[in-house]
C-alpha positions in Angstrom: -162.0 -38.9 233.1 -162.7 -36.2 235.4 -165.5 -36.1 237.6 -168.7 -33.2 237.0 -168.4 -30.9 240.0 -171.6 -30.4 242.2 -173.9 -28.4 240.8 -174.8 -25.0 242.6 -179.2 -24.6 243.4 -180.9 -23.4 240.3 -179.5 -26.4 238.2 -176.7 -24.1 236.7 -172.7 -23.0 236.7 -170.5 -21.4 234.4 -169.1 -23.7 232.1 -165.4 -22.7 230.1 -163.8 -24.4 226.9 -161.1 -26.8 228.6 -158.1 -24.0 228.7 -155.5 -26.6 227.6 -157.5 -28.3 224.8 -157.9 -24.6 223.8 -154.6 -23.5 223.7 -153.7 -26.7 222.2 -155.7 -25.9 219.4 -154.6 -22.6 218.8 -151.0 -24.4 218.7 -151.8 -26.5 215.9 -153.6 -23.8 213.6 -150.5 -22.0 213.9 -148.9 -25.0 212.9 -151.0 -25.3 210.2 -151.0 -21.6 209.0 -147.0 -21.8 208.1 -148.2 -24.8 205.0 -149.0 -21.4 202.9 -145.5 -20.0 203.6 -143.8 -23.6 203.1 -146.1 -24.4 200.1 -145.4 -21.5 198.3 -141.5 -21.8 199.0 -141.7 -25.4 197.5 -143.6 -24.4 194.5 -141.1 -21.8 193.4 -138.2 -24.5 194.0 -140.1 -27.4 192.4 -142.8 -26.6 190.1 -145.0 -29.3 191.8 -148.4 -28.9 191.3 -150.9 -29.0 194.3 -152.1 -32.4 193.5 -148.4 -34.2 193.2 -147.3 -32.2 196.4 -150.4 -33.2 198.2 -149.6 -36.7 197.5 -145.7 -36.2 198.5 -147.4 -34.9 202.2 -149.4 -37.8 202.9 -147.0 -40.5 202.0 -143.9 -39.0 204.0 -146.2 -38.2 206.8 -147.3 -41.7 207.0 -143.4 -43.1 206.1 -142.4 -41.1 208.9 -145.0 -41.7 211.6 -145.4 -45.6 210.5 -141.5 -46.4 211.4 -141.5 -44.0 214.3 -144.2 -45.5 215.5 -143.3 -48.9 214.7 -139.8 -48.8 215.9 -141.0 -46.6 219.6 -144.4 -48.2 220.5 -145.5 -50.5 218.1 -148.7 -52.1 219.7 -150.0 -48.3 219.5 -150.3 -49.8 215.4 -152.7 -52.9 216.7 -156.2 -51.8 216.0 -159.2 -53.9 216.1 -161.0 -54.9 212.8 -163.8 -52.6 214.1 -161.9 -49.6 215.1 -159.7 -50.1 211.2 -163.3 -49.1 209.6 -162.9 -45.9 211.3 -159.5 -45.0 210.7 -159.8 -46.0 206.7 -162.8 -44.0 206.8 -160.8 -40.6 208.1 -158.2 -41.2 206.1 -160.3 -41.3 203.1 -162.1 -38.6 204.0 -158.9 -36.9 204.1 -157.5 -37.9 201.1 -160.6 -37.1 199.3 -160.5 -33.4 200.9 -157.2 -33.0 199.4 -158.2 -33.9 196.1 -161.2 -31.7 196.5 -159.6 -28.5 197.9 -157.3 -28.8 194.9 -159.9 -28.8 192.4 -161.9 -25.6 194.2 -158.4 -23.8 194.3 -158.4 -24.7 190.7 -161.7 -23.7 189.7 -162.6 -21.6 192.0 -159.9 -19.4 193.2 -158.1 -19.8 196.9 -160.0 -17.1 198.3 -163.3 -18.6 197.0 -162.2 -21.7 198.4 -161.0 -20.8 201.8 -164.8 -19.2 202.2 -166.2 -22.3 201.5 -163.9 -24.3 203.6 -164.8 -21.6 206.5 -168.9 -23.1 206.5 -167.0 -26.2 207.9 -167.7 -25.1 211.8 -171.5 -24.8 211.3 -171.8 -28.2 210.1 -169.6 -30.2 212.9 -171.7 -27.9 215.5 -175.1 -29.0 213.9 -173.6 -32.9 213.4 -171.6 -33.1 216.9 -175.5 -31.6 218.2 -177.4 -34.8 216.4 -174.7 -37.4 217.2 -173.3 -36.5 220.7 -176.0 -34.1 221.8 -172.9 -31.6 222.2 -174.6 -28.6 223.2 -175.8 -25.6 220.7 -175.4 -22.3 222.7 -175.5 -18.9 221.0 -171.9 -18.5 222.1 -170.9 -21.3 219.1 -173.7 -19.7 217.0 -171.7 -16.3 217.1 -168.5 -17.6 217.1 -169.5 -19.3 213.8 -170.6 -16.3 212.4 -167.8 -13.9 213.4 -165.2 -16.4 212.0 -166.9 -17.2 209.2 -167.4 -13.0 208.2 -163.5 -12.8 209.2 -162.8 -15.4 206.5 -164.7 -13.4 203.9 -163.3 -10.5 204.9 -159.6 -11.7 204.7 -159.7 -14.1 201.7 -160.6 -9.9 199.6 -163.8 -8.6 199.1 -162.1 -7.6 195.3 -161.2 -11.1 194.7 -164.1 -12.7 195.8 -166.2 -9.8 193.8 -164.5 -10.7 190.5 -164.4 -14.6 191.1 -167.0 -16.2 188.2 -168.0 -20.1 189.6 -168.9 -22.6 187.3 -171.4 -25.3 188.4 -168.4 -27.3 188.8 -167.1 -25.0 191.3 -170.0 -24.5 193.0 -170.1 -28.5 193.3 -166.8 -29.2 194.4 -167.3 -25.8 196.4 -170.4 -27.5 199.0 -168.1 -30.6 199.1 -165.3 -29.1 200.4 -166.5 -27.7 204.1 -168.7 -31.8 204.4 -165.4 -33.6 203.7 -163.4 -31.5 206.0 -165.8 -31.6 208.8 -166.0 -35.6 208.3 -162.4 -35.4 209.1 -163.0 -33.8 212.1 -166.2 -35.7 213.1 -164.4 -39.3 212.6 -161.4 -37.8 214.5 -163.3 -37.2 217.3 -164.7 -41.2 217.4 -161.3 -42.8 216.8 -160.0 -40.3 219.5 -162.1 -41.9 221.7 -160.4 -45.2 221.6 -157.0 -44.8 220.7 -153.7 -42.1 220.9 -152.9 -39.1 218.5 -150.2 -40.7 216.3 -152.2 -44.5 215.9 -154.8 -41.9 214.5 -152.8 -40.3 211.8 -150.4 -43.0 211.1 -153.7 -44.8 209.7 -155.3 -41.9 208.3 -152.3 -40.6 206.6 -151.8 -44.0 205.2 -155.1 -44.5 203.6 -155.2 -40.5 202.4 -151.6 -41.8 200.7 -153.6 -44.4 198.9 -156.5 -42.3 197.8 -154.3 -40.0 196.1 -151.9 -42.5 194.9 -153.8 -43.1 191.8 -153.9 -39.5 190.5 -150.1 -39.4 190.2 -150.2 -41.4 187.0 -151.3 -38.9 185.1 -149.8 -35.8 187.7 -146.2 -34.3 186.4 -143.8 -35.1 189.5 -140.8 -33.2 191.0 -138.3 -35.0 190.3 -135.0 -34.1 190.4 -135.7 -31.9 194.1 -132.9 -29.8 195.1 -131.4 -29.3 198.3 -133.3 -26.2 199.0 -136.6 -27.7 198.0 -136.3 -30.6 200.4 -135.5 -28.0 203.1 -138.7 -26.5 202.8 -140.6 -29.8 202.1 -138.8 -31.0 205.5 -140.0 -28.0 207.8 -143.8 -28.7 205.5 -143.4 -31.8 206.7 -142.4 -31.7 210.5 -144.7 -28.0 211.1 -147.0 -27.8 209.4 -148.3 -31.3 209.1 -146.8 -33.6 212.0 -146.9 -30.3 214.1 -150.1 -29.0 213.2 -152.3 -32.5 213.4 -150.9 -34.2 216.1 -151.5 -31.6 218.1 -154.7 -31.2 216.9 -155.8 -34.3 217.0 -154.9 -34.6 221.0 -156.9 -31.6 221.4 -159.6 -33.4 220.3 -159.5 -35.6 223.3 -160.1 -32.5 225.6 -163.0 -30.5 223.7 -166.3 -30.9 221.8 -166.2 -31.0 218.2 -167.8 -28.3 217.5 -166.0 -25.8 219.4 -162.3 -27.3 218.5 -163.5 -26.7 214.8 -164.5 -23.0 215.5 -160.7 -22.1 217.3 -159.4 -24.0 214.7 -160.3 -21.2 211.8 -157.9 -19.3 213.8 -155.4 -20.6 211.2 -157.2 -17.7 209.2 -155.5 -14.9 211.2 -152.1 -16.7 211.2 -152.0 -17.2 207.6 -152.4 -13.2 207.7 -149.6 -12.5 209.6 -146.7 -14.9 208.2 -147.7 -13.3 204.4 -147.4 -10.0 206.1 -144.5 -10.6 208.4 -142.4 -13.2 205.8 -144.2 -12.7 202.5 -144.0 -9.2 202.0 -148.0 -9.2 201.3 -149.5 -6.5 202.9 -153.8 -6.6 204.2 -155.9 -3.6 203.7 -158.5 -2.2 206.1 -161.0 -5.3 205.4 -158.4 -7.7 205.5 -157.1 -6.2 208.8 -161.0 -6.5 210.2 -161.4 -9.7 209.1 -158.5 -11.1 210.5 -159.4 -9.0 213.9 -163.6 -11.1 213.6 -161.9 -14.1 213.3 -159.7 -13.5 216.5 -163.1 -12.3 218.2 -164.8 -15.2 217.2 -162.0 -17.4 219.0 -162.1 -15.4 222.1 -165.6 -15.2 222.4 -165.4 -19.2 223.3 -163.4 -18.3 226.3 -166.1 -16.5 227.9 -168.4 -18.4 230.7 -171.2 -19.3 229.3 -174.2 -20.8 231.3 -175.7 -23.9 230.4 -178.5 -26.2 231.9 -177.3 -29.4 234.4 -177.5 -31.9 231.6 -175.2 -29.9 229.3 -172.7 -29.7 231.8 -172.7 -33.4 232.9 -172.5 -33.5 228.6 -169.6 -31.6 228.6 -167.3 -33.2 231.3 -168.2 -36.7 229.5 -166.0 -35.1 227.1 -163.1 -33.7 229.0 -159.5 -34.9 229.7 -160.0 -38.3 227.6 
C-alpha cells in the first residue's frame, strides 16, 4: 500500500483519481461497449434470445477462466469458507442483474433501461459514503449528474417520450441500477482480499447457476454456425473477459464510487461503434449527450481539495 504524503499547513492538498486505475477503467468500458456490436451480430446469426445468450456468457466465461485458472495458478481458486460467502453473493447478484436487465429491455425498452441502469453511480457513491466513509465531494455529485443527463440524452429523447411503463417495468426498472451497484459494491470487498480472475471465476460460476434454471423453458441456439461462434468468441474474449477483468483490477486502485461514475463512459463508446460499425447515425441530442457523459468523466480528473482525513481515506484505498 502506498504511504499518505505529508500534508501541507492548512490540513489540505490536492487530491487526483489514481491515473492508472482511471485509465484502467476507461479500458474496460470500452471493452464493454463492443457487447452491443457483438450482441447484435450474434442475434442476427442465431436467433438467441437475451436470456439463453446471457446464460451462454456466464457459463463460457466461467469454463474458460475455471481451467485457465486451474491449469496456470490454481491455489488463486482456494478461497476461505468466509471469503466463498462473498463471492456467491457477487455472482448472484450478477446473475440476477442479467435476468433483470433482460426483463426491463423487455418491458421497458433498451433506452428506458439503460436510464435506469445510469442511477447506478448515485447509489454506490451514497453506499461506498455509509460503508467505507469514501468521501462525497461535489465533484462526484456533478459527475453523477452530467453522466446520468448524457445517458438520457443518448438513449433518445423520442424514444424515451413514447416509451409507456407498466408497474412491472417500473419494478424491475428501480431493481436494475441496486443489483448492478451490489455488483460493484461486493466487488470492491472481495477485491480486497483476493486477484481479478479468483473474483470472476467464482462470480461467473454462480451467475452461471442462477440463470441455469431459466433455460428450461428458454428456446436455445442450437445448431451455431461458424460465423455465429466467431462473434460469440470475440463477445466472449472483449467484451466480457476483457471488459471485467480489467475492471475489476481497477477496482483495487479507486473508490467505488468514482470507478462506477468513469465506468458510464461505456455510454459514449456504445455511440461511436453503432456510428462508426453500425451504420446508426446520433442527432444533435444524442451527440450532446454522448459529449455530458465524456464531461462527466473528465471532470474526475480535475484536483479537487479535500480535508486531511479524506485524504488519509483515500490512499487506504490506493494501489491494493
Amino acid at each position: 500500500m502506498t504511504q499518505p504524503k505529508a500534508l501541507p499547513a492548512g490540513g489540505e492538498t490536492q487530491v487526483r483519481a489514481d491515473p492508472i486505475g482511471a485509465v484502467l477503467v476507461l479500458v474496460a468500458a470500452a471493452f464493454w461497449g463492443t457487447s452491443a456490436l457483438f450482441v447484435k451480430l450474434v442475434a442476427i446469426e442465431t436467433g438467441v434470445s437475451a436470456l439463453a445468450l446471457a446464460f451462454w456468457r456466464d457459463l463460457t466465461t466461467f469454463l474458460v477462466l475455471v481451467v485457465s485458472v486451474g491449469l496456470l495458478r490454481p491455489r488463486w481458486l482456494r478461497v476461505t469458507r468466509s471469503d466463498l460467502r462473498w463471492l456467491a453473493a457477487m455472482g448472484v447478484s450478477l446473475g440476477i442483474f442479467h435476468v433483470i436487465w433482460n426483463l426491463g429491455v423487455m418491458l421497458n425498452g433498451a433506452a428506458v433501461a439503460t436510464v435506469q441502469q445510469a442511477a447506478m453511480p448515485a447509489i454506490v457513491a451514497i453506499a461506498a459514503r455509509l460503508i467505507w466513509r469514501e468521501s462525497l465531494t461535489w465533484t462526484k455529485v456533478m459527475a453523477i449528474l452530467l453522466t446520468f443527463m448524457g445517458t438520457v440524452l443518448v438513449s433518445g429523447l423520442e424514444v424515451l417520450g413514447q416509451a409507456q411503463v407498466s408497474r412491472e417495468g417500473l419494478l424491475v426498472g428501480l431493481a436494475i441500477p441496486w443489483l448492478l451497484a451490489a455488483w460493484n459494491l461486493l466487488g470492491k470487498k472481495a477485491r480486497q482480499n483476493h486477484n481479478p480472475f479468483t473474483i470472476l471465476t467464482y462470480a461467473f460460476g454462480f451467475a452461471a447457476l442462477v440463470l441455469a434454471p431459466f433455460q428450461f423453458t428458454t428456446p436455445q441456439p442450437f445448431p451455431v454456425s461458424q460465423t455465429a461462434l466467431l462473434w460469440f468468441a470475440g463477445f466472449i474474449a472483449l467484451s466480457t473477459l476483457g471488459g471485467f477483468s480489467i475492471y475489476t483490477y481497477a477496482l483495487g486502485r479507486l473508490q467505488a464510487s468514482v470507478a462506477t461514475i468513469l465506468a458510464m463512459s461505456e455510454i459514449a463508446f456504445v455511440a461511436a461503434y453503432a456510428f462508426l460499425w453500425l451504420d446508426e447515425r446520433l442527432n444533435w441530442s444524442q451527440l450532446l449527450g454522448a459529449a455530458l457523459v465524456v464531461g462527466g468523466v473528465l471532470l474526475l480528473s480535475w484536483p479537487m481539495r479535500q480535508k486531511t482525513s479524506e485524504v488519509l481515506e483515500t490512499s487506504e484505498v490506493l494501489h491494493r
